[in-house]
Backbone bond lengths (Angstrom), bond angles and torsions (degrees), N, CA, C in turn:
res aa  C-N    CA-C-N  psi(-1)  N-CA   C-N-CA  omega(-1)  CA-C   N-CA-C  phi
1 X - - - 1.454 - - 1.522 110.43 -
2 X 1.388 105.01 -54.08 1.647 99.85 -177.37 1.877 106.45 -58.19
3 X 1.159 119.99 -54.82 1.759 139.62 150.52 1.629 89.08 0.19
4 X 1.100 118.03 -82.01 1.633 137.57 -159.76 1.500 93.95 -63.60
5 X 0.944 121.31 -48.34 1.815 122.89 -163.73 1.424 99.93 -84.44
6 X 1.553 132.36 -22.08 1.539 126.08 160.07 1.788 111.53 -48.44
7 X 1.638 78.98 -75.71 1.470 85.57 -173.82 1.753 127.74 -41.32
8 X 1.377 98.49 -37.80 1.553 102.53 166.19 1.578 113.20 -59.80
9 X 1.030 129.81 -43.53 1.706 123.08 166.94 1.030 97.14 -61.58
10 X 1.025 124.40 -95.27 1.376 112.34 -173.15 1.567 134.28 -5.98
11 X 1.286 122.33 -53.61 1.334 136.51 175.14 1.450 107.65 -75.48
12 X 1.312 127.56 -52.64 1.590 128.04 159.42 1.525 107.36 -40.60
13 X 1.385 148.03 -47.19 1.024 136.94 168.17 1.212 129.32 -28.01
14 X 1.616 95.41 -83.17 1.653 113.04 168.21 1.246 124.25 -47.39
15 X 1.011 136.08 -29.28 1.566 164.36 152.72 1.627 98.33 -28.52
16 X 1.478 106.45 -85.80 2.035 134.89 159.11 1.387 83.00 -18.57
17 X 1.539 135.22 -88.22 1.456 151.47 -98.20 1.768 81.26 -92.07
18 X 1.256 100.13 -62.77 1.772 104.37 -173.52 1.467 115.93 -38.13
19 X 1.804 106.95 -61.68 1.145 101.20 177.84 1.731 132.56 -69.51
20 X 1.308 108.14 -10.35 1.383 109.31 168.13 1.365 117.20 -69.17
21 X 1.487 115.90 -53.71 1.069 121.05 148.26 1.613 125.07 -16.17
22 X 1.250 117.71 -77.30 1.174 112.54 -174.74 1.498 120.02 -66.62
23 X 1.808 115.39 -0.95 1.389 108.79 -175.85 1.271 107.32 -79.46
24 X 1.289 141.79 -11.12 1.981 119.25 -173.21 1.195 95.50 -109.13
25 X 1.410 138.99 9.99 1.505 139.21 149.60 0.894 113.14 -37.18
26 X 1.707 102.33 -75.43 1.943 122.82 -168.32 1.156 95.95 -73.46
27 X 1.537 136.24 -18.28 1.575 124.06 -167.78 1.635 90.56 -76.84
28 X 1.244 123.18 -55.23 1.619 131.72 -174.03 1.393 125.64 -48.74
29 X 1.698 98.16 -41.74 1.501 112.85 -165.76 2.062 96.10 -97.51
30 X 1.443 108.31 -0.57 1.504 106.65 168.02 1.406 94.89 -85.08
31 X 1.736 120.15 -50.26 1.571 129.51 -160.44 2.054 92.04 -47.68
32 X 1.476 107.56 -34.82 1.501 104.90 -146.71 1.882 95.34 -79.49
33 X 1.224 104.07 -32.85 1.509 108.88 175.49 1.635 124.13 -72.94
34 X 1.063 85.13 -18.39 1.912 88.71 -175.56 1.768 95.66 -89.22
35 X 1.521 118.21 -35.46 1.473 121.38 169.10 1.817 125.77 -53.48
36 X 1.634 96.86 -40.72 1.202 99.18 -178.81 2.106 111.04 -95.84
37 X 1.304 108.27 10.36 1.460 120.39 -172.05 1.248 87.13 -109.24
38 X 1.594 150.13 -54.70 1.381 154.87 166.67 1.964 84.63 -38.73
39 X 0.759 122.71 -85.29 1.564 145.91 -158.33 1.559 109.67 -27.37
40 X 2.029 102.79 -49.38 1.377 113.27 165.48 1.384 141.10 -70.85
41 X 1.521 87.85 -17.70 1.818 106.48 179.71 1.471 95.81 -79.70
42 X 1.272 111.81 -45.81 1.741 99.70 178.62 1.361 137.23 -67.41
43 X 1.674 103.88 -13.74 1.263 111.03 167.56 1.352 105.56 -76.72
44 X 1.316 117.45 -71.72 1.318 122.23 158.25 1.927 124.61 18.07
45 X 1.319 77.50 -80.35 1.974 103.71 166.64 1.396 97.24 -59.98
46 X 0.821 129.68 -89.09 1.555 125.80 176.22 1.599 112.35 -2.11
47 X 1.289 86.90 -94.42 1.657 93.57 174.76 1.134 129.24 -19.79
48 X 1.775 104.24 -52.23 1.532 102.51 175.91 1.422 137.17 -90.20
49 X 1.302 116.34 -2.71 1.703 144.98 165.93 1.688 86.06 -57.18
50 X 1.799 114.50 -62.79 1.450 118.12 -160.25 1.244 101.66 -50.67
51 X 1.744 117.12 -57.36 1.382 121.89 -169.86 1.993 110.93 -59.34
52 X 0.996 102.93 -29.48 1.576 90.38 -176.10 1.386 94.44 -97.00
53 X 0.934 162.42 -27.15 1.272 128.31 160.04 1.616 116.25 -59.15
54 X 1.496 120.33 -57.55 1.788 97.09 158.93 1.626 120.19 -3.55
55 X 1.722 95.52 -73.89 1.678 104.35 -170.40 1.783 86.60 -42.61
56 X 1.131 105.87 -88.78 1.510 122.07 -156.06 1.197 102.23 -9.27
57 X 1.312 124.36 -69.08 1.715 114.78 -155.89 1.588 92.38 -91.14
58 X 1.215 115.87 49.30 1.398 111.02 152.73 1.266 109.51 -101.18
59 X 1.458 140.50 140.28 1.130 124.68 175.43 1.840 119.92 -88.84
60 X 1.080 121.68 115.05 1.946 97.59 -178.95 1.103 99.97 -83.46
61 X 1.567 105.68 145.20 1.611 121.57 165.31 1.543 99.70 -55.32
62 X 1.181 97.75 176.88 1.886 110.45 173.58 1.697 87.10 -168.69
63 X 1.623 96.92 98.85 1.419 114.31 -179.16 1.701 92.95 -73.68
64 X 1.694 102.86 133.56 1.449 108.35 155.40 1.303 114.66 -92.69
65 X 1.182 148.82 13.26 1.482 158.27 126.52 1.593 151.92 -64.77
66 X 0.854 122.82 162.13 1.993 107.16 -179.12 1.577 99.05 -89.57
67 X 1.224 107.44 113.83 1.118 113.02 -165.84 2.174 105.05 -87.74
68 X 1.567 99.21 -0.65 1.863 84.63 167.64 1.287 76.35 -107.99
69 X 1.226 148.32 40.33 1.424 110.32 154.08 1.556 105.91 -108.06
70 X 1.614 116.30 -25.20 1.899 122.21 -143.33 1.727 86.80 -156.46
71 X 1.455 84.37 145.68 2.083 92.42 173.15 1.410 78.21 -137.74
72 X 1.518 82.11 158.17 1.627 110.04 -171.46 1.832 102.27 -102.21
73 X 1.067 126.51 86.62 1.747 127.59 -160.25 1.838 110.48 -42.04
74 X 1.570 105.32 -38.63 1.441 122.28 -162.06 1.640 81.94 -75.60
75 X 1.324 128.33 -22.59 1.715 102.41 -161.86 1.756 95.58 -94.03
76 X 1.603 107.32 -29.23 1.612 131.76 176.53 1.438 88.50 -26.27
77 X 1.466 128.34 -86.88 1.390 157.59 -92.97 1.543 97.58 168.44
78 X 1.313 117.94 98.01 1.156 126.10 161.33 1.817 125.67 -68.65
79 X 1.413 97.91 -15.07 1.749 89.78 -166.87 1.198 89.28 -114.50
80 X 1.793 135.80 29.10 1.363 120.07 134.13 1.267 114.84 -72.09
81 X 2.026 112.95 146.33 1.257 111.45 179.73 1.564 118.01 -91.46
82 X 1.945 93.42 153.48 1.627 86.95 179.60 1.325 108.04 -107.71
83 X 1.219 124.50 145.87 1.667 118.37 174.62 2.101 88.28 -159.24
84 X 1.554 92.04 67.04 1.565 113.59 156.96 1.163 105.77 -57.81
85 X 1.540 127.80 104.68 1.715 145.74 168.88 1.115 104.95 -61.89
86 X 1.863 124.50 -75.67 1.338 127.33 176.51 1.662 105.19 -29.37
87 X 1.237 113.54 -56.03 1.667 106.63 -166.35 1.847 99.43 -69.51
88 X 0.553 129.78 89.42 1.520 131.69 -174.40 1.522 109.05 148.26
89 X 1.357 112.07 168.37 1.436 116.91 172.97 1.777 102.74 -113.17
90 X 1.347 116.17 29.22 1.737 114.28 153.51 1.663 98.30 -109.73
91 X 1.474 87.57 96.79 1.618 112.33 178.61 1.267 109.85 -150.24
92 X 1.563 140.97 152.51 1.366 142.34 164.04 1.637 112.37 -37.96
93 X 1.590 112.32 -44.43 1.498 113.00 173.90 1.233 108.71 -84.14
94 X 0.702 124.78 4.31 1.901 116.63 175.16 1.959 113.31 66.16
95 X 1.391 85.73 27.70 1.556 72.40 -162.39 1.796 91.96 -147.08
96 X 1.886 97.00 135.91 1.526 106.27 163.65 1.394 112.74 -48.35
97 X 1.472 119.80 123.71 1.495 134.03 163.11 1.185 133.02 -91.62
98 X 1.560 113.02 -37.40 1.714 150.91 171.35 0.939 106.88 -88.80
99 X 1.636 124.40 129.30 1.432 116.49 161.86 1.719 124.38 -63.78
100 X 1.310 79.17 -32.75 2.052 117.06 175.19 1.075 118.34 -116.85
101 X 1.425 114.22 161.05 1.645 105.77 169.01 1.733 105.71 -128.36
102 X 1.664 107.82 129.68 1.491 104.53 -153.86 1.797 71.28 -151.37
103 X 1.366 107.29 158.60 1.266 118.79 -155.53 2.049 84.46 -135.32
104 X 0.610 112.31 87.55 1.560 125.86 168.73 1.591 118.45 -93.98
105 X 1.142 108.79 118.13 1.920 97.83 168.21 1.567 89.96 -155.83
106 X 1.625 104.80 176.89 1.532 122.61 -167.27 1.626 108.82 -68.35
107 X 1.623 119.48 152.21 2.082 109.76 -148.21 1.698 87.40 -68.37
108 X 1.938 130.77 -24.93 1.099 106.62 -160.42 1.417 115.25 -101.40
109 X 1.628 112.49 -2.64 1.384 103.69 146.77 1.500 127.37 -120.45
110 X 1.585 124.10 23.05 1.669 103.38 112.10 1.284 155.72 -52.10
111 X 1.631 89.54 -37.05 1.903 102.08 153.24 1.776 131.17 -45.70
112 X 1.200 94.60 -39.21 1.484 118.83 -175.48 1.955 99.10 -74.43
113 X 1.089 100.86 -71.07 1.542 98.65 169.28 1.574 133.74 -35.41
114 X 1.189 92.92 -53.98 1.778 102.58 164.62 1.529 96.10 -61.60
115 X 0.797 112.99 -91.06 2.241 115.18 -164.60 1.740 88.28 -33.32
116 X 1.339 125.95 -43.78 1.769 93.98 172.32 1.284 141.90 -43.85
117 X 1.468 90.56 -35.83 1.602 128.71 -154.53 1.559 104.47 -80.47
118 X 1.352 108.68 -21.64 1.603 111.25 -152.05 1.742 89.03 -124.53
119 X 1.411 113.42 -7.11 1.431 105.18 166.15 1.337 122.63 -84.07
120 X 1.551 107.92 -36.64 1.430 143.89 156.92 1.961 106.35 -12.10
121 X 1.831 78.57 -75.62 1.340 99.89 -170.60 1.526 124.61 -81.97
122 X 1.383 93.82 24.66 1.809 98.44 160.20 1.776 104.21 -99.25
123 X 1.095 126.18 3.38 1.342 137.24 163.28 1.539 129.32 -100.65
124 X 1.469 97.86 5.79 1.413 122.60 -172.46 2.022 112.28 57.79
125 X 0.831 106.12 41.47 1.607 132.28 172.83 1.375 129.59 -125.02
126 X 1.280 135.11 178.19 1.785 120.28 -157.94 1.773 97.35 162.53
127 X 0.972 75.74 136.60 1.374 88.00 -178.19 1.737 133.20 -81.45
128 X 1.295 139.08 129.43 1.555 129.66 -148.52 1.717 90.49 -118.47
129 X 1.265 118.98 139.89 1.507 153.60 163.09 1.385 102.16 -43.26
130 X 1.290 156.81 139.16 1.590 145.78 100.43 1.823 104.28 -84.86
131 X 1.129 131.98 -51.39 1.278 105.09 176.32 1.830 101.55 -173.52
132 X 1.119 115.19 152.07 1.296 144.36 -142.36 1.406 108.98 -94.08
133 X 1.844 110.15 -149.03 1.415 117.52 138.67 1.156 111.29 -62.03
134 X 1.862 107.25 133.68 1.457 109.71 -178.15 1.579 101.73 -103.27
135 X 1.120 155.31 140.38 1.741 154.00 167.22 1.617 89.59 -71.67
136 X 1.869 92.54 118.96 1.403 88.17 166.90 1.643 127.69 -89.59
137 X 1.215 104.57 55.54 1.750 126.44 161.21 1.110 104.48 -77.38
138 X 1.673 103.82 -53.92 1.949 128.95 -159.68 1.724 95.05 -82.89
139 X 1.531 111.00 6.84 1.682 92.75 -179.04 1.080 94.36 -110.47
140 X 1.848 123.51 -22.19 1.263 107.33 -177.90 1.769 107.46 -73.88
141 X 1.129 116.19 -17.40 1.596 119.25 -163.25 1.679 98.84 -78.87
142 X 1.372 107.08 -29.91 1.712 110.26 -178.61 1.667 91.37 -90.79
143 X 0.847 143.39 -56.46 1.574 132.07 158.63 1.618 122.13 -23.79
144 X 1.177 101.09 -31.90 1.779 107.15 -176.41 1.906 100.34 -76.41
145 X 1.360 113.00 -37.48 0.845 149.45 -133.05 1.988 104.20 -74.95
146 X 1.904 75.60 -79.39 1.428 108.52 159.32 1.661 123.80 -131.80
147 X 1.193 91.08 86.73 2.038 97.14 177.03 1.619 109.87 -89.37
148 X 1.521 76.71 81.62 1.520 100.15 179.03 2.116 108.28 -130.84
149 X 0.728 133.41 87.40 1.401 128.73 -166.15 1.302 113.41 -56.91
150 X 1.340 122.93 -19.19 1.449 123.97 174.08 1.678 116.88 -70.46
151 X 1.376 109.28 -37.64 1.494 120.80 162.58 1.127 126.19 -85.80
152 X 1.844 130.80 -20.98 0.866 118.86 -137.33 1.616 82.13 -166.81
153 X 1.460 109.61 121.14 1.835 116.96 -168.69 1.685 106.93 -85.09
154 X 0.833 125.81 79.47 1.977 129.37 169.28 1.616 97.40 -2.30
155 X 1.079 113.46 109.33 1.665 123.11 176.06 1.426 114.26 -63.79
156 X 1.759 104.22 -32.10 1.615 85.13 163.20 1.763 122.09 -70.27
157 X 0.659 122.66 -5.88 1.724 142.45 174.33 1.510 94.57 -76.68
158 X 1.106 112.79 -92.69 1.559 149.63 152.62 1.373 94.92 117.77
159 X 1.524 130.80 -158.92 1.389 125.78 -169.11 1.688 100.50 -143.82
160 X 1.322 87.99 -177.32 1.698 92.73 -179.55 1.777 117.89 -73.06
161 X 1.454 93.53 -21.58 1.710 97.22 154.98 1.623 127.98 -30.14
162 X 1.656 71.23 -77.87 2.204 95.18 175.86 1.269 102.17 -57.80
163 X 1.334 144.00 -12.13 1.151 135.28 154.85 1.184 143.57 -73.73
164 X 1.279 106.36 -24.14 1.803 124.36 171.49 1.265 106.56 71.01
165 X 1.597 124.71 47.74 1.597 163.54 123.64 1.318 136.34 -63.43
166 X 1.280 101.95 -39.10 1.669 110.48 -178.35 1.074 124.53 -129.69
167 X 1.533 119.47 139.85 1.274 140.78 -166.47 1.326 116.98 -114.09
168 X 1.306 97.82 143.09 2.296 95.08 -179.78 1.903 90.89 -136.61
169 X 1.378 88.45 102.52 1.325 109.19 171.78 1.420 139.84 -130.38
170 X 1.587 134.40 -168.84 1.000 117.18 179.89 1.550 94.23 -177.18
171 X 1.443 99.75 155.40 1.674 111.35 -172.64 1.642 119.00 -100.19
172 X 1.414 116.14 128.35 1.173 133.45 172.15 1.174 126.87 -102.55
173 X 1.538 115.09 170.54 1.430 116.47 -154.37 1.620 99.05 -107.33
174 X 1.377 95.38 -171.32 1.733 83.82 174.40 1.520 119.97 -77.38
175 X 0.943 129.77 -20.36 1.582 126.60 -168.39 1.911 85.00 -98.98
176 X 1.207 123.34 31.67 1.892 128.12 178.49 1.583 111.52 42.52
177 X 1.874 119.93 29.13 1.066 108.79 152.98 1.349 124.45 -54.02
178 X 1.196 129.82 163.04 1.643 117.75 161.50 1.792 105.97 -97.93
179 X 1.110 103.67 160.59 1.235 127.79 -152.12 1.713 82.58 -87.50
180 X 1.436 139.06 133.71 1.171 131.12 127.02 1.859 133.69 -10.54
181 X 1.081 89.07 92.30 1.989 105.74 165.53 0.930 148.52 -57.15
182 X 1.950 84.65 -43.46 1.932 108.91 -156.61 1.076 112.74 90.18
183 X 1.203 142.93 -53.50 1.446 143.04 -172.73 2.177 105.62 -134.16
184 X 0.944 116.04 134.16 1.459 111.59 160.56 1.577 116.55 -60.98
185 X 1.364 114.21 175.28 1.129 125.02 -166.77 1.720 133.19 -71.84
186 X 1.159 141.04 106.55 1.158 118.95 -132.39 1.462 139.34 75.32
187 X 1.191 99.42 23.08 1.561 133.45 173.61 1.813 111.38 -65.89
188 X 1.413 138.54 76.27 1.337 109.37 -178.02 1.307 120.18 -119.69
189 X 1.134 123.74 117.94 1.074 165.43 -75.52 1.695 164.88 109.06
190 X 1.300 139.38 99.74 1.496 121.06 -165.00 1.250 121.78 -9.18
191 X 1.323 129.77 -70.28 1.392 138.46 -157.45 1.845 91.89 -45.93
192 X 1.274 115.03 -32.33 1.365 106.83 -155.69 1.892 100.68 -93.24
193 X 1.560 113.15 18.57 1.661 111.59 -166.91 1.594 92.07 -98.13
194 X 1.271 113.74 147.73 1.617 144.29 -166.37 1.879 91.16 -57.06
195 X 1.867 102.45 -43.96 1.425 97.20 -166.51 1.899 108.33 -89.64
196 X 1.429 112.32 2.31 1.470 98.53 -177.06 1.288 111.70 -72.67
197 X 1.816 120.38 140.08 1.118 98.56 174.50 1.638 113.86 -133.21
198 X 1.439 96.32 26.80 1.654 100.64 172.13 1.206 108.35 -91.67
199 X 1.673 106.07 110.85 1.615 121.55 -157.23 1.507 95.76 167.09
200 X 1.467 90.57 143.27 1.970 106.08 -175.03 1.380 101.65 -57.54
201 X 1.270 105.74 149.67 1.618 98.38 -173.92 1.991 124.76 -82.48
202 X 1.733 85.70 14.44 1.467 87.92 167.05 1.605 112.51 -106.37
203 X 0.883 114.79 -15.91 1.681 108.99 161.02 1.455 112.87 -86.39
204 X 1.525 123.18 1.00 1.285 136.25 164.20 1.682 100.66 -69.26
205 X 1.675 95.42 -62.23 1.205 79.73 -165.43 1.794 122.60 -87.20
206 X 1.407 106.73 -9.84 1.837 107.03 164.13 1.912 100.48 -51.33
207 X 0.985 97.18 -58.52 1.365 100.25 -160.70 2.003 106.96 -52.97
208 X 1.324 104.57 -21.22 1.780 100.64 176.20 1.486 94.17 -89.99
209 X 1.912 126.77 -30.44 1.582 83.64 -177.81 1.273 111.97 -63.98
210 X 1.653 134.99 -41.83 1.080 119.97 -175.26 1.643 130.96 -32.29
211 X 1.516 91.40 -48.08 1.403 89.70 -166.98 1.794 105.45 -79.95
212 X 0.992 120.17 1.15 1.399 113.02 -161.87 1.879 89.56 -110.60
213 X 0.787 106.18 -19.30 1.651 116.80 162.23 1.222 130.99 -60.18
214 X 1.181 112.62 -61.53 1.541 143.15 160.97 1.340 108.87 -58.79
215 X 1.433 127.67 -25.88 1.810 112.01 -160.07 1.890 84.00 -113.75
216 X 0.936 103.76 -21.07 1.706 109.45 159.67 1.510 126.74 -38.05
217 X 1.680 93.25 -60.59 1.646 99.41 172.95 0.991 104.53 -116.47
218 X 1.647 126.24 62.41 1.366 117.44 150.77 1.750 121.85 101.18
219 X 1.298 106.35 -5.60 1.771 98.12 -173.47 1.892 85.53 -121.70
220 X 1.433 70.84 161.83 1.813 95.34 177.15 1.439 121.75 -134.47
221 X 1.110 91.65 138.31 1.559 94.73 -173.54 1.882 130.59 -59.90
222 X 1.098 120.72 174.58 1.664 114.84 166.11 1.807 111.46 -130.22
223 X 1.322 116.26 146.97 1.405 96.37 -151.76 1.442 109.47 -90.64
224 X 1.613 122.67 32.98 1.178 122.81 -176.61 1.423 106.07 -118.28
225 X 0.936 120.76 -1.76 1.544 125.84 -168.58 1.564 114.92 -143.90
226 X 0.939 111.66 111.72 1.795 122.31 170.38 1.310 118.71 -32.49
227 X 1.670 96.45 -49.68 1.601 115.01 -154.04 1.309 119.39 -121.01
228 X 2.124 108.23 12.98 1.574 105.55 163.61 1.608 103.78 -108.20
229 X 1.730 104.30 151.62 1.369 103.52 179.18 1.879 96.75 -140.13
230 X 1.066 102.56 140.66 1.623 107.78 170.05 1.427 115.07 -115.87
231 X 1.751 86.38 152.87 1.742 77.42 -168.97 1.407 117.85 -101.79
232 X 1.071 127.15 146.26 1.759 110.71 -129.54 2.027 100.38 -116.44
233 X 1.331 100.05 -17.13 1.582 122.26 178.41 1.772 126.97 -15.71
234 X 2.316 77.30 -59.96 1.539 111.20 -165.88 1.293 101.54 -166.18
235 X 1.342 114.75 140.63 1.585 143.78 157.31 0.858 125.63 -42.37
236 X 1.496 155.20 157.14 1.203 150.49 -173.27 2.073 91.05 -171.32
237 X 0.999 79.46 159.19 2.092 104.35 -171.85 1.615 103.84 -92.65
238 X 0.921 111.92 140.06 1.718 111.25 161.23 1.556 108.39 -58.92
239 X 1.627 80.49 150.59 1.858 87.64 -174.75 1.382 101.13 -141.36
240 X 0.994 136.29 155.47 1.203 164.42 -135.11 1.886 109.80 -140.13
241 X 1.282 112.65 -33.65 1.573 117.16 175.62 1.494 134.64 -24.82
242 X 0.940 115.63 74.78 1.884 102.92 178.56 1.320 115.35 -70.40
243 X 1.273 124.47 136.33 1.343 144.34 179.79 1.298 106.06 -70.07
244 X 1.327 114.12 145.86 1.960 127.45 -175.33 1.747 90.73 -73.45
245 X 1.223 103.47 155.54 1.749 100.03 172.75 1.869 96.75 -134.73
246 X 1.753 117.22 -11.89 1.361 97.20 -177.98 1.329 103.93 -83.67
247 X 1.706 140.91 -5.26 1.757 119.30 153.85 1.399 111.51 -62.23
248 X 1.363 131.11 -4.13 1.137 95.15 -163.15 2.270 106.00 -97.75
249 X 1.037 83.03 149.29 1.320 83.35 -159.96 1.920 105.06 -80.37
């Protein structure tokens, strides 16, 4: 009996001994998890300090416009050129029309314009702005102007301008020369009709990439003007919209 009651201490010991033993293991190998769980939260944080500052120096636009109704082309595609006429006094009337010059037309043919622009420029060429959607306010003021319908579209009519459809443009080179025409912009007159063709045959042929550019993605020409194209897809309503001029910088 006593024999039997050794061995039981005995075995209760080792028993004790093991598990003490095994206690600063799990105490260590907990210490090592709470080190490397501290460790992940700080990357963690990390990461996301990095990511919001990313955001941060992003700048967001803050459109002053309805953006499903009108795209702004210059914000589209910055390395189309602008050379807004109305906004200036190099115009047929000699006279500022625009307070600003902002290149507005409808989002699916600004879309169309850019994909011109960027087909363009696999030839190292790109296409340059004279003028946009026009507000038919500014058609009645060019109507006051010249009430002439051959130059100048009757605002009660109004045109594909006042619609934010049509474009009066022209293609540039890489250093943003413009490409030879025959006539500058606002030219009226024969020399300036789609079908004249007494003209060097390199302003013959600028004048077909344009048009073969343009009728590519969708716009069509008018046969009095080189450099207007409408976009022929879809319809759009006269609009009346004036553009903000204190963003513009």
């Amino acid at each position: 009996m006593k024999y039997a009651t050794f061995h039981r201490i005995i075995y209760l010991f080792f028993i004790s001994c093991a598990l003490l033993a095994c206690q600063p293991k799990a105490t260590e190998k907990s210490s090592e998890q709470a080190v490397q769980a501290e460790d992940s939260t700080l990357v963690i944080a990390q990461q996301q300090v990095a990511t919001d500052s990313i955001v941060a120096e992003v700048p967001r636009i803050e459109y002053d416009y309805d953006t499903t109704k009108w795209t702004d082309v210059a914000i589209s595609d910055a390395s189309i050129v602008m050379d807004l006429r109305y906004a200036t006094t190099n115009n047929f009337v000699e006279s500022k029309m625009y307070d600003c010059g902002r290149c507005f037309l409808r989002p699916a043919v600004a879309k169309a314009i850019v994909a011109a622009h960027q087909k363009l420029q696999q030839d190292s060429l790109g296409l340059k702005m004279f003028d946009c959607y026009r507000p038919r306010p500014i058609q009645w003021k060019l109507w006051e102007k010249v009430p002439d319908p051959r130059y100048v579209a009757d605002p009660r009519k109004g045109s594909m301008h006042n619609r934010g459809g049509a474009v009066d443009l022209t293609i540039v080179d890489a250093q943003g020369q413009e490409l030879d025409m025959g006539t500058d912009f606002d030219f009226f007159g024969p020399k300036a009709y789609q079908a004249f063709t007494d003209l060097p045959q390199t302003v013959l042929d600028n004048r077909q990439l344009l048009r073969s550019t343009m009728l590519e993605f969708g716009f069509q020409p008018i046969k009095t003007e080189w450099w207007h194209y409408s976009y022929a897809a879809k319809t759009y309503a006269l609009s009346d919209m004036l553009w903000n001029c204190e963003t513009v910088e």
